[in-house]
ZAVOFI-23497 format. One record per atom (N, C-alpha, C, O): residue number from 0; atom name; x, y, z. Coordinates in nm, 4 decimals, decimal comma. Atoms other than C-alpha are relative to their C-alpha. Layout:
% ZAVOFI-23497
<site><num>NUM</num><atome>CA</atome><x>X</x><y>Y</y><z>Z</z></site>
...
This chain:
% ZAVOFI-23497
<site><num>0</num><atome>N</atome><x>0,1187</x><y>0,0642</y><z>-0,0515</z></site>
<site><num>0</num><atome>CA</atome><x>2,4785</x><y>-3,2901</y><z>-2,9286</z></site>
<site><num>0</num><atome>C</atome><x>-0,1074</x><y>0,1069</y><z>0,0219</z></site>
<site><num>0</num><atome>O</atome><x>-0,0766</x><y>0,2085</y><z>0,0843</z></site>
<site><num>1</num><atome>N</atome><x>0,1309</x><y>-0,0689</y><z>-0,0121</z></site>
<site><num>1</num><atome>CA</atome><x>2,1218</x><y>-3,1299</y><z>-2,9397</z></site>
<site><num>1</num><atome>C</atome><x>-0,0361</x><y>0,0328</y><z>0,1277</z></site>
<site><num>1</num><atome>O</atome><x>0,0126</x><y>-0,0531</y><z>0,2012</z></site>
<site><num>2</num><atome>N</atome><x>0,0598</x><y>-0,0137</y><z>-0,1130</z></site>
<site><num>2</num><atome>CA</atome><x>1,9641</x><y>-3,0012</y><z>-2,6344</z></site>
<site><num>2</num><atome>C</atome><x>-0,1072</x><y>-0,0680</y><z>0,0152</z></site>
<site><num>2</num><atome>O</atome><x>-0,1438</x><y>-0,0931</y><z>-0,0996</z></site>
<site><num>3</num><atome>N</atome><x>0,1379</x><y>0,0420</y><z>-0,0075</z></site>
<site><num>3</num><atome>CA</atome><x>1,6376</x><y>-3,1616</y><z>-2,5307</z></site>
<site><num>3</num><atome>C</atome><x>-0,0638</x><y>0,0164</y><z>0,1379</z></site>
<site><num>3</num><atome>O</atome><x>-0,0011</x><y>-0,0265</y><z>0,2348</z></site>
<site><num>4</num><atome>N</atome><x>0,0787</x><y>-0,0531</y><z>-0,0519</z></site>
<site><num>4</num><atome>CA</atome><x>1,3882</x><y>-3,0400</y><z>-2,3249</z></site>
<site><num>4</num><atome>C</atome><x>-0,0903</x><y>0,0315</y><z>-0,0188</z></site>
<site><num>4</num><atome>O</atome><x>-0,1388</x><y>0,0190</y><z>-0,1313</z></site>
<site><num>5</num><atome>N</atome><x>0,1332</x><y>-0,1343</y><z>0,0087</z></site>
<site><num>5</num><atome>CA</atome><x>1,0747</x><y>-2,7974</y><z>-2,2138</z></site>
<site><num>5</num><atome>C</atome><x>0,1063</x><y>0,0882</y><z>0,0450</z></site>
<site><num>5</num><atome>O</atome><x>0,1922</x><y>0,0495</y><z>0,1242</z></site>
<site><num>6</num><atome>N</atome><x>-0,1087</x><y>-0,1281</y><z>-0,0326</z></site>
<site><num>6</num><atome>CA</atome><x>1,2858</x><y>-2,4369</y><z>-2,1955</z></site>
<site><num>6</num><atome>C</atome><x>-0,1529</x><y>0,0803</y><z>-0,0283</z></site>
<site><num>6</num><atome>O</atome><x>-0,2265</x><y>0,0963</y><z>-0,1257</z></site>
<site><num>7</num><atome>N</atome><x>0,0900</x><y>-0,1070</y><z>0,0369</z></site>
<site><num>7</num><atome>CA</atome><x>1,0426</x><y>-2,2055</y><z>-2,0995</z></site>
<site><num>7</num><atome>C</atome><x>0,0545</x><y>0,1663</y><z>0,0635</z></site>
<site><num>7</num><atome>O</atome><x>0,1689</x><y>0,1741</y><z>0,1080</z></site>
<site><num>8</num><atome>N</atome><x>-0,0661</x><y>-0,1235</y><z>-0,0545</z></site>
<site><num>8</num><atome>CA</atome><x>1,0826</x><y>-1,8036</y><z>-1,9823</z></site>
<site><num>8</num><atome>C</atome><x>-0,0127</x><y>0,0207</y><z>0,1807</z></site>
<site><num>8</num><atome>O</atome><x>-0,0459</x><y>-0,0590</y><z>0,2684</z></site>
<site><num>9</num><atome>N</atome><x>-0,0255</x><y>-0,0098</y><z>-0,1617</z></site>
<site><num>9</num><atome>CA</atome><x>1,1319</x><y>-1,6500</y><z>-1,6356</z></site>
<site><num>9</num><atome>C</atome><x>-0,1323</x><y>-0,0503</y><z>0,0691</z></site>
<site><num>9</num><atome>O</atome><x>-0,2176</x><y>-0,0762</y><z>-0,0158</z></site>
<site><num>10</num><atome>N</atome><x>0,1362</x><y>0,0361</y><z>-0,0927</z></site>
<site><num>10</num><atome>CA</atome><x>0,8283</x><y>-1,7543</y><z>-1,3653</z></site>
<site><num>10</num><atome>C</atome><x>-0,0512</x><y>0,1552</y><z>0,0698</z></site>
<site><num>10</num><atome>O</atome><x>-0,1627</x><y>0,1766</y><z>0,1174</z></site>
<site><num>11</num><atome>N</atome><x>0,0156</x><y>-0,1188</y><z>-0,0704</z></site>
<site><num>11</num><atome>CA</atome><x>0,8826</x><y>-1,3758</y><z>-1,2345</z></site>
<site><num>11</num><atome>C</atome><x>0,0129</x><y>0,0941</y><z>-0,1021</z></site>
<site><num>11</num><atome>O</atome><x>0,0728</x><y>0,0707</y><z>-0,2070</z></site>
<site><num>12</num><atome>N</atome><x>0,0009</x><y>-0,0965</y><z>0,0845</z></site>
<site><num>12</num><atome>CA</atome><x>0,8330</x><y>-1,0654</y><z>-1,3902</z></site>
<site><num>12</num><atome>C</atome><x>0,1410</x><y>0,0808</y><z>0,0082</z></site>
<site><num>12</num><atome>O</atome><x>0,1959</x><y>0,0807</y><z>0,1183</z></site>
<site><num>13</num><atome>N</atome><x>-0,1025</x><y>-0,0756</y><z>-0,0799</z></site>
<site><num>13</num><atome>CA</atome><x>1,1329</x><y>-0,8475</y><z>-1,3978</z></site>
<site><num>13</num><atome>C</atome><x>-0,0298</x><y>0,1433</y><z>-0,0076</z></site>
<site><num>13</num><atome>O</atome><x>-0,1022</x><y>0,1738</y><z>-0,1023</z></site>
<site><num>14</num><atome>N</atome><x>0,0692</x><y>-0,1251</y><z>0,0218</z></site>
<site><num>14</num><atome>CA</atome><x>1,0866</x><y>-0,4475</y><z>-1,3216</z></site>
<site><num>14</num><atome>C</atome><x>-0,1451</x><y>0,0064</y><z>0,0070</z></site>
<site><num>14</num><atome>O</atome><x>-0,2051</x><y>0,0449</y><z>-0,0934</z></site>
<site><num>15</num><atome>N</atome><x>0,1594</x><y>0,0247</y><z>0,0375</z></site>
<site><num>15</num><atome>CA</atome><x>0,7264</x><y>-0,4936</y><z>-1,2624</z></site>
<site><num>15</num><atome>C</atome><x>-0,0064</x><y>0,1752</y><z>0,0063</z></site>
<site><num>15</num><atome>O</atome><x>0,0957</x><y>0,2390</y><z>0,0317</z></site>
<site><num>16</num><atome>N</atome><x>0,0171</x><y>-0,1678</y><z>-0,0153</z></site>
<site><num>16</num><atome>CA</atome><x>0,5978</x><y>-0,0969</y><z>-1,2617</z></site>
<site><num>16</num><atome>C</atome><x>-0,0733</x><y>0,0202</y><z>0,0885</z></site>
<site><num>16</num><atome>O</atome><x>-0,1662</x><y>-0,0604</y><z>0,0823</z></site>
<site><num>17</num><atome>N</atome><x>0,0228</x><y>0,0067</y><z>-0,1287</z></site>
<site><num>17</num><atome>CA</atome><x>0,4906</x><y>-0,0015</y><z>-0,9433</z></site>
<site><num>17</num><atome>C</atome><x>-0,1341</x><y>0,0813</y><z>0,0226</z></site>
<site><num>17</num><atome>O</atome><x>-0,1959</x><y>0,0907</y><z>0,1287</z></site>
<site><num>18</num><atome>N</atome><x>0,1562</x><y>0,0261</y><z>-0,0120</z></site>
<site><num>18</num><atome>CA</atome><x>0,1534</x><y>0,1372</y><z>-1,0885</z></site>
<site><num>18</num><atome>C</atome><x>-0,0889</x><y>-0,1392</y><z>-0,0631</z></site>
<site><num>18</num><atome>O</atome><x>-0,1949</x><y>-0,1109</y><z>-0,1190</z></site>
<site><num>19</num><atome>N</atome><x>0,0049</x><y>0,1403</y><z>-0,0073</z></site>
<site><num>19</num><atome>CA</atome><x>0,0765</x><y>-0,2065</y><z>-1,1413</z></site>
<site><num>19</num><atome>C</atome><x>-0,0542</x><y>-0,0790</y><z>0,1766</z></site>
<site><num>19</num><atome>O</atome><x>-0,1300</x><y>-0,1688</y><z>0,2130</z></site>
<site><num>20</num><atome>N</atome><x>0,0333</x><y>0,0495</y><z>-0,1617</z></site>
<site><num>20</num><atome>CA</atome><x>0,0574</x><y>-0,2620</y><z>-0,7545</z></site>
<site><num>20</num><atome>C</atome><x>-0,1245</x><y>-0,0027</y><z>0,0404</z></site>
<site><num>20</num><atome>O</atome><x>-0,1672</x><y>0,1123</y><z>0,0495</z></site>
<site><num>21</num><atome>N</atome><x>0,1322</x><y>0,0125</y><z>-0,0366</z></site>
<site><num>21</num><atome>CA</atome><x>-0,2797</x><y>-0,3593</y><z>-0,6483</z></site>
<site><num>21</num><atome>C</atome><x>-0,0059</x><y>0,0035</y><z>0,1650</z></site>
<site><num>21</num><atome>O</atome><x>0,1015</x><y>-0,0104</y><z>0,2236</z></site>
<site><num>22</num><atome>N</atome><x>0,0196</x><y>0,0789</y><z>-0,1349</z></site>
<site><num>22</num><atome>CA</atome><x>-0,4143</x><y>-0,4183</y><z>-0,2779</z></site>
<site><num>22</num><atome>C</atome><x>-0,0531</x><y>-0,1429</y><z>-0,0446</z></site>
<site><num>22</num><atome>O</atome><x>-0,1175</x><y>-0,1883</y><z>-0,1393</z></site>
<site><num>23</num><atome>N</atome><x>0,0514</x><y>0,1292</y><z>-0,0059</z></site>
<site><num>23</num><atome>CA</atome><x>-0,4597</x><y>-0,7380</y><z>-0,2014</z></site>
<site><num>23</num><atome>C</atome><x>-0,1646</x><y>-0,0395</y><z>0,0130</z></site>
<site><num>23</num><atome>O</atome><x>-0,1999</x><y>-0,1134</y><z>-0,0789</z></site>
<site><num>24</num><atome>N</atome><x>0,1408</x><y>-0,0416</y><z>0,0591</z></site>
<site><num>24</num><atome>CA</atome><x>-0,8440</x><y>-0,7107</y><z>-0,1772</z></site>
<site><num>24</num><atome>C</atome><x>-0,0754</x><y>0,0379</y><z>-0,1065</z></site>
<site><num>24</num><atome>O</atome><x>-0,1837</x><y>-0,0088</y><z>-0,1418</z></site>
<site><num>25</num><atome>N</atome><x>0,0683</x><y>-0,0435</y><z>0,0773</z></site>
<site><num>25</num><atome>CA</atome><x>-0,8828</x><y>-0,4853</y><z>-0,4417</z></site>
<site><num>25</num><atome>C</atome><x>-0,0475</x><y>0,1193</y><z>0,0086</z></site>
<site><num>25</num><atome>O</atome><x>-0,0589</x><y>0,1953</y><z>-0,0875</z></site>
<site><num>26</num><atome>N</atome><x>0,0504</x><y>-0,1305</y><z>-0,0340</z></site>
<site><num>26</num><atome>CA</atome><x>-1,0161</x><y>-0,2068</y><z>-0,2687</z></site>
<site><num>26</num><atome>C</atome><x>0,1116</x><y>0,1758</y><z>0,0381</z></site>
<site><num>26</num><atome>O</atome><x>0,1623</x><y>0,2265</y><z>0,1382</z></site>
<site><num>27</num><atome>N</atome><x>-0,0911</x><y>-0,1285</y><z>-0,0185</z></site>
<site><num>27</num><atome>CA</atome><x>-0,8212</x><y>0,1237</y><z>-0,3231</z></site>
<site><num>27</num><atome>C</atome><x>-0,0464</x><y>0,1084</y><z>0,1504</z></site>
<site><num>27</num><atome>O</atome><x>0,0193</x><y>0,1943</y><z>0,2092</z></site>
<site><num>28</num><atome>N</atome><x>0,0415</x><y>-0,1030</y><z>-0,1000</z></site>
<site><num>28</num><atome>CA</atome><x>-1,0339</x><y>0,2883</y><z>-0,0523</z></site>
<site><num>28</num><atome>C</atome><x>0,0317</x><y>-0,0599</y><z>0,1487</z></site>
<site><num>28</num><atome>O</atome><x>0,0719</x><y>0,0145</y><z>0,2381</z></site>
<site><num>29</num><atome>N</atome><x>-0,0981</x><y>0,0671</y><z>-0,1125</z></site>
<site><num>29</num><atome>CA</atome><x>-0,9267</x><y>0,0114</y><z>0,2304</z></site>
<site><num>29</num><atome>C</atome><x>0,1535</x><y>0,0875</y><z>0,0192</z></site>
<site><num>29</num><atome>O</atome><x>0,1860</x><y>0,1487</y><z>0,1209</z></site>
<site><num>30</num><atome>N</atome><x>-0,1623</x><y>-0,0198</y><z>-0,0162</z></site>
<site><num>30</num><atome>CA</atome><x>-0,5259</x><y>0,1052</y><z>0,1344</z></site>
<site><num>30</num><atome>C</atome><x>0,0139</x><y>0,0790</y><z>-0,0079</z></site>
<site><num>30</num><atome>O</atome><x>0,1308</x><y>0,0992</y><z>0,0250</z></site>
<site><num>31</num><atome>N</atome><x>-0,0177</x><y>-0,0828</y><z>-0,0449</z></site>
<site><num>31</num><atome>CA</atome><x>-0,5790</x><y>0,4244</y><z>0,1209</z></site>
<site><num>31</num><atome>C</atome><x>-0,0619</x><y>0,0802</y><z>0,1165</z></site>
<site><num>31</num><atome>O</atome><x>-0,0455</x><y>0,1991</y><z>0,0892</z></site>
<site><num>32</num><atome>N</atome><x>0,0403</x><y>-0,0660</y><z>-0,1153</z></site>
<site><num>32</num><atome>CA</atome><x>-0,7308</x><y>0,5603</y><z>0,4441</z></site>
<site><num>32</num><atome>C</atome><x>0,0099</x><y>-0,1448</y><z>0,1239</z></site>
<site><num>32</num><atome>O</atome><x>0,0001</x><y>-0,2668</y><z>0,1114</z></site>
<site><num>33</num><atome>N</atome><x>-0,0024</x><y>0,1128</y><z>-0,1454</z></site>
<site><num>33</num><atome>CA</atome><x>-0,6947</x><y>0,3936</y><z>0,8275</z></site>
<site><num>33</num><atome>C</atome><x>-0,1039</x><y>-0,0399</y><z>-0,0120</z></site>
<site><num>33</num><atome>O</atome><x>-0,1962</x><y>0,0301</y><z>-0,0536</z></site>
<site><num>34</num><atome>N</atome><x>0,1781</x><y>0,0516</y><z>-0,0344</z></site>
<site><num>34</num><atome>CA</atome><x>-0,9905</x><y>0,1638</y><z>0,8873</z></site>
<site><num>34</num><atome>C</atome><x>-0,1076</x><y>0,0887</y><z>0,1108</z></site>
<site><num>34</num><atome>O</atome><x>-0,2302</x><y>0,0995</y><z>0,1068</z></site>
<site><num>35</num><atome>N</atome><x>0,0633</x><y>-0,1015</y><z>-0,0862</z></site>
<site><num>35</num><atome>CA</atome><x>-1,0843</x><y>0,3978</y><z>1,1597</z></site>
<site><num>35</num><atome>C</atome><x>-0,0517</x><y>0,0896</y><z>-0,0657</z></site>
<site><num>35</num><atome>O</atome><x>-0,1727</x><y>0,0906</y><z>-0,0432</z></site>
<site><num>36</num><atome>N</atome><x>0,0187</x><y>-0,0907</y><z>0,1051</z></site>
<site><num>36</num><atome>CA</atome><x>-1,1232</x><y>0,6586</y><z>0,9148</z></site>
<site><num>36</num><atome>C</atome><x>-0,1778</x><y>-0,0482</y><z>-0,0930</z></site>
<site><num>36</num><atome>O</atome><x>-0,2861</x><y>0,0079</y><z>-0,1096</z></site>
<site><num>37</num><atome>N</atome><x>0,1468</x><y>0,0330</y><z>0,1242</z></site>
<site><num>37</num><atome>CA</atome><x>-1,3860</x><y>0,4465</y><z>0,6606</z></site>
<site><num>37</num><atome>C</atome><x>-0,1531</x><y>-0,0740</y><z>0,1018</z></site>
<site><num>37</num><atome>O</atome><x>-0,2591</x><y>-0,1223</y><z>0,0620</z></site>
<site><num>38</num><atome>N</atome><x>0,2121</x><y>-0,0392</y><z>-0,0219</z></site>
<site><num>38</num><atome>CA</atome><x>-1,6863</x><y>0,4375</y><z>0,9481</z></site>
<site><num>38</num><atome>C</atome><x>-0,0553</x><y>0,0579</y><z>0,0131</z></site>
<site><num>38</num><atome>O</atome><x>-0,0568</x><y>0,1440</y><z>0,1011</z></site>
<site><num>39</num><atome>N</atome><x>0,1260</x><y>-0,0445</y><z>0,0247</z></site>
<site><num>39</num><atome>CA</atome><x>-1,9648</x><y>0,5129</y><z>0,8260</z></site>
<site><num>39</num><atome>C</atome><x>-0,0627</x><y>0,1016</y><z>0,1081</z></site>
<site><num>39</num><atome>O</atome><x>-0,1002</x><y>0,2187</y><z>0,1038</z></site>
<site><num>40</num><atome>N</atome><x>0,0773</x><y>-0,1047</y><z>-0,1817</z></site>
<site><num>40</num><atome>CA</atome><x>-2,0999</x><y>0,6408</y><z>1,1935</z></site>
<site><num>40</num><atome>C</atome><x>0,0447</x><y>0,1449</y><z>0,0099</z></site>
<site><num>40</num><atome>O</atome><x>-0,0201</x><y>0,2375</y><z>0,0588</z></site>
<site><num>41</num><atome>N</atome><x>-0,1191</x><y>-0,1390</y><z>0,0261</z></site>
<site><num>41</num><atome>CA</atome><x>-1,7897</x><y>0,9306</y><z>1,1117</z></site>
<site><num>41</num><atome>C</atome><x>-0,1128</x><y>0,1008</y><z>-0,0170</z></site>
<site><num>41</num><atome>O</atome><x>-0,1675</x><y>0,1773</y><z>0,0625</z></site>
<site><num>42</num><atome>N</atome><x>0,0498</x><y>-0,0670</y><z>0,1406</z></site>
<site><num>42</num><atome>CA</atome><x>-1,9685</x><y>1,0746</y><z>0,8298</z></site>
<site><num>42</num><atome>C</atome><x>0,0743</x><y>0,0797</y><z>-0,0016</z></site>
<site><num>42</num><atome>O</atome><x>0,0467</x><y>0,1828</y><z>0,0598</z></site>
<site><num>43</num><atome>N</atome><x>-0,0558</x><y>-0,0218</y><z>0,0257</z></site>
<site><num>43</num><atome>CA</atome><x>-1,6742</x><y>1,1626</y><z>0,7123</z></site>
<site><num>43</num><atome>C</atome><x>0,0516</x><y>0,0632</y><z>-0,1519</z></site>
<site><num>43</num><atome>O</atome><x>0,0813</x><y>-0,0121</y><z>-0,2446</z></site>
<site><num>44</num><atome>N</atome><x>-0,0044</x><y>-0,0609</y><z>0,1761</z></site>
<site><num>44</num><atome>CA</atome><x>-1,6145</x><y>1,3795</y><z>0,3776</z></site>
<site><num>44</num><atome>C</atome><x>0,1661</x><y>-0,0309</y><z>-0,0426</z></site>
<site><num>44</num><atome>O</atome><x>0,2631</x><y>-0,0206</y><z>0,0324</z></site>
<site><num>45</num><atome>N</atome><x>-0,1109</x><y>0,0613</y><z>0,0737</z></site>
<site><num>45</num><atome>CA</atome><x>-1,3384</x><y>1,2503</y><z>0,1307</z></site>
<site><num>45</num><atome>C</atome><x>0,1203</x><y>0,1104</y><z>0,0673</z></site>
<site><num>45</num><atome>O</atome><x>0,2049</x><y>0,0539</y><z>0,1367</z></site>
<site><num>46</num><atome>N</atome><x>-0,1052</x><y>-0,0781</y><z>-0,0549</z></site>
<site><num>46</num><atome>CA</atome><x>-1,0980</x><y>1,5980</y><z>0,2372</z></site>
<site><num>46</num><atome>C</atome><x>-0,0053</x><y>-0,0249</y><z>0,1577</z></site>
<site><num>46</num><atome>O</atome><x>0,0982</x><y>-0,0643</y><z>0,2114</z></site>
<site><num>47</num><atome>N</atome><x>-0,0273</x><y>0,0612</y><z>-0,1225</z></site>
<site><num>47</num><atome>CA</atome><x>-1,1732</x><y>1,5295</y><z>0,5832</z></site>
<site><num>47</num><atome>C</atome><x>0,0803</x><y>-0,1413</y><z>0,0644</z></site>
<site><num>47</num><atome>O</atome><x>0,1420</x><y>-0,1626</y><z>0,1687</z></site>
<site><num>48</num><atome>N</atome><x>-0,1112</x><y>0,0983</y><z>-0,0649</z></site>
<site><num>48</num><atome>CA</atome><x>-1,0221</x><y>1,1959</y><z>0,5761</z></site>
<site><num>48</num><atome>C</atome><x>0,1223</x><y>0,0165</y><z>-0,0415</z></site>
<site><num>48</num><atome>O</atome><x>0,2229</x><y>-0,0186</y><z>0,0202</z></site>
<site><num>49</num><atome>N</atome><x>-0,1821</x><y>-0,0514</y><z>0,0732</z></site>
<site><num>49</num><atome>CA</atome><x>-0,7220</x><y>1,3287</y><z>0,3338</z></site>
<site><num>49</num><atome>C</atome><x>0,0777</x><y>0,0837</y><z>0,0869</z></site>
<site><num>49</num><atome>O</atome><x>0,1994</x><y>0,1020</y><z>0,0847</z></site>
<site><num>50</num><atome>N</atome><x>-0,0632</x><y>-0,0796</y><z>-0,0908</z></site>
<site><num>50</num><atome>CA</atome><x>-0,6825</x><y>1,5488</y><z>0,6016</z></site>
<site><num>50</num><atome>C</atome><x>0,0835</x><y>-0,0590</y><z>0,1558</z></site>
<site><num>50</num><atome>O</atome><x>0,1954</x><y>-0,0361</y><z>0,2016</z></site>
<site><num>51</num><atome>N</atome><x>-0,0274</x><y>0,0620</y><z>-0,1324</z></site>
<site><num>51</num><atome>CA</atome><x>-0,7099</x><y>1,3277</y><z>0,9480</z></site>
<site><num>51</num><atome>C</atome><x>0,1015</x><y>-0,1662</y><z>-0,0725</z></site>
<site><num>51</num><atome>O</atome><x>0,1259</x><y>-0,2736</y><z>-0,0175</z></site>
<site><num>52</num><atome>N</atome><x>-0,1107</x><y>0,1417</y><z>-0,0095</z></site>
<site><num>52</num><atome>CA</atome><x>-0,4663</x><y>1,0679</y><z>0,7554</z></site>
<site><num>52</num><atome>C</atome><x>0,1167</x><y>0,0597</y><z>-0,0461</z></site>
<site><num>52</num><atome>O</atome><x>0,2208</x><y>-0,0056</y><z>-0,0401</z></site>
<site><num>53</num><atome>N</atome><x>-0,1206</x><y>-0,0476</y><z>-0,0165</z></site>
<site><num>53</num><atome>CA</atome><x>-0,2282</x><y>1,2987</y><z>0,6766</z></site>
<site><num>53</num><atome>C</atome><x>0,0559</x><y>0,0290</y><z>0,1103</z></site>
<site><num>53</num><atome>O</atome><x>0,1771</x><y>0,0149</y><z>0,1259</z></site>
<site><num>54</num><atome>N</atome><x>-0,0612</x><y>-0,0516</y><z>-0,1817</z></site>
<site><num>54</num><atome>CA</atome><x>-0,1843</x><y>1,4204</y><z>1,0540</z></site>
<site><num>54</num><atome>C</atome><x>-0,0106</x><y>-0,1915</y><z>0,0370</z></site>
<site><num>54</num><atome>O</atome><x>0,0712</x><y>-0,2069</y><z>0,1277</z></site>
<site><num>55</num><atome>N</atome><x>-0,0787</x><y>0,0987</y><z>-0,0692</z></site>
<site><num>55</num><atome>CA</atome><x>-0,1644</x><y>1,0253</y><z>1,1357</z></site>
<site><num>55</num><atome>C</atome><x>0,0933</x><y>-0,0536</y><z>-0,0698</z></site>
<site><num>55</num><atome>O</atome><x>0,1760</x><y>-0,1163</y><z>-0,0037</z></site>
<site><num>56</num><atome>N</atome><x>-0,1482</x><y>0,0288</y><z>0,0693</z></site>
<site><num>56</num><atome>CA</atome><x>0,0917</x><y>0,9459</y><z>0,8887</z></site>
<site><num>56</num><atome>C</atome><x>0,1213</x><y>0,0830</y><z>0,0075</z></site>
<site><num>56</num><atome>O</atome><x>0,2334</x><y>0,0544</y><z>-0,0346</z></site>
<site><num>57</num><atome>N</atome><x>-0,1107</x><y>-0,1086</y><z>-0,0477</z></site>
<site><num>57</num><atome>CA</atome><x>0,2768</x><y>1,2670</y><z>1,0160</z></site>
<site><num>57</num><atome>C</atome><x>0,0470</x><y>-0,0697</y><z>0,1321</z></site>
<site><num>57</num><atome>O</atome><x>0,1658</x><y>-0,0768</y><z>0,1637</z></site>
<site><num>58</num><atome>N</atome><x>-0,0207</x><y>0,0086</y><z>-0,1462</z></site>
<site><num>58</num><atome>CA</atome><x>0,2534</x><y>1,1438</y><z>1,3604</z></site>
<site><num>58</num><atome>C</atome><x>0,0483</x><y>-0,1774</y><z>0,0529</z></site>
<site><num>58</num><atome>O</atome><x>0,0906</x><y>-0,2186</y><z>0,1609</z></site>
<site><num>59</num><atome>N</atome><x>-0,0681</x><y>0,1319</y><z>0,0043</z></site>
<site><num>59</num><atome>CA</atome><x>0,3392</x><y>0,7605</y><z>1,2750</z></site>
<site><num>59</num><atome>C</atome><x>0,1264</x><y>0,0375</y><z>-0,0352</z></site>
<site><num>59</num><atome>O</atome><x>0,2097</x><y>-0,0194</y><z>0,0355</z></site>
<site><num>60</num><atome>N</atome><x>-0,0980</x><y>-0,0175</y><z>0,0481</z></site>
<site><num>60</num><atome>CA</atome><x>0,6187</x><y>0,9012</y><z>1,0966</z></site>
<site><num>60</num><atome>C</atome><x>0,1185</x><y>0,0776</y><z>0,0868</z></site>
<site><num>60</num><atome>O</atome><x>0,2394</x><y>0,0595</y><z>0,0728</z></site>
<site><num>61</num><atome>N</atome><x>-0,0577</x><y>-0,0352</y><z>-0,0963</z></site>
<site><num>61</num><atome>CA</atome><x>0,7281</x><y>1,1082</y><z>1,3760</z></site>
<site><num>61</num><atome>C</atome><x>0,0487</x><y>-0,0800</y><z>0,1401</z></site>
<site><num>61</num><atome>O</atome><x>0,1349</x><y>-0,0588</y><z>0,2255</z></site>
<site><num>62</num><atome>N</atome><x>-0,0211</x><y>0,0738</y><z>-0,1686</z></site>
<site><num>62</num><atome>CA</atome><x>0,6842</x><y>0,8391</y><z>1,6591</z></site>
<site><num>62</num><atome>C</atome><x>0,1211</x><y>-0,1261</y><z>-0,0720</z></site>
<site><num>62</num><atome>O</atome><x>0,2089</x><y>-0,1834</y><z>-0,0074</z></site>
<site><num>63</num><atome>N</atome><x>-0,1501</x><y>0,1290</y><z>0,0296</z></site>
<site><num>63</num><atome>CA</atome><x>0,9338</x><y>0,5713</y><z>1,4496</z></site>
<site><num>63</num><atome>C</atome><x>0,1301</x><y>0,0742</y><z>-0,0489</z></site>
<site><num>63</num><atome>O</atome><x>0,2233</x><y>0,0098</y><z>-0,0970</z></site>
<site><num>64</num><atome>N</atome><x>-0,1358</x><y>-0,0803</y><z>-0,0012</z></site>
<site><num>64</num><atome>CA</atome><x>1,2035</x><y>0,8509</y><z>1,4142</z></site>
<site><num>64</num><atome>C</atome><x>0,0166</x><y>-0,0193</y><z>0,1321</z></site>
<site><num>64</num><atome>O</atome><x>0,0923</x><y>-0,1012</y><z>0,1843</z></site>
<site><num>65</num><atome>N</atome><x>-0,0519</x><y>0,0261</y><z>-0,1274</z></site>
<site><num>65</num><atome>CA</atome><x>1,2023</x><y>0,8800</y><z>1,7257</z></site>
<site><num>65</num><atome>C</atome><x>0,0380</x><y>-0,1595</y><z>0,0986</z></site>
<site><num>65</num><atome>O</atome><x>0,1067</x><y>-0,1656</y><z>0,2006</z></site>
<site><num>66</num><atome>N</atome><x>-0,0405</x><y>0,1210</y><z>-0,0479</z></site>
<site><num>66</num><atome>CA</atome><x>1,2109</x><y>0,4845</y><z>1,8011</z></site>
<site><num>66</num><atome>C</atome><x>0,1213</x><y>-0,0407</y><z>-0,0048</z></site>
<site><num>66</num><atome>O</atome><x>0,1826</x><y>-0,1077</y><z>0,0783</z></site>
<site><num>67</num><atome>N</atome><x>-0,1260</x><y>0,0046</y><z>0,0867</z></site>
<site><num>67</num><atome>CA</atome><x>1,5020</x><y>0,4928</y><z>1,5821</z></site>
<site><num>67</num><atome>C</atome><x>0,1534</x><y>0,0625</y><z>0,1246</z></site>
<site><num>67</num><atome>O</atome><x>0,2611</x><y>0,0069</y><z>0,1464</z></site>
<site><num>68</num><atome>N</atome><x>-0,1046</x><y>-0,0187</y><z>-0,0821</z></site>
<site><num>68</num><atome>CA</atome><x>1,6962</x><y>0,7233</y><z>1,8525</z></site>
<site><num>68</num><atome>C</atome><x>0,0025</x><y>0,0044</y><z>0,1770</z></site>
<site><num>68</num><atome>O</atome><x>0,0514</x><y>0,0685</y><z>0,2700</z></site>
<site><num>69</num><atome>N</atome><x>0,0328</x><y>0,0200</y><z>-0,1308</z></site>
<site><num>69</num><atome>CA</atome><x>1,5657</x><y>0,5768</y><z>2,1285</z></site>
<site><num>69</num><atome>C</atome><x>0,0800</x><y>-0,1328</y><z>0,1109</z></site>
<site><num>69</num><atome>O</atome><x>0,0449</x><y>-0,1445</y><z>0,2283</z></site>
């Protein structure tokens, strides 16, 4: 007996590649720096914020280790 149907492919991608990942917005400069970081009032130079978001991603990263053995 024949099959009968619609047979179509997956609905999900599989392996998507993970430069592929967008923000949800769109805006690369939102997802990469804290919002604190992108005002204007700062006047803030691009290494200056590469700088003050590396010391808060050090210091987020430090305060949930420590949540961890708390």
């Amino acid at each position: 007996m024949a099959r009968s149907g619609l047979f179509q492919g997956s609905s999900e991608q599989y392996a998507l590649p993970l430069n592929s990942v967008y923000p949800p917005d769109g805006d690369f400069l939102k997802a990469r720096y804290a919002p604190e970081l992108l005002d204007k009032k700062l006047k803030l130079t691009d290494a200056e914020r590469d700088r003050l978001q590396s010391e808060i991603d050090e210091l987020t990263g430090t305060a949930r280790m420590t949540e961890q053995f708390t």
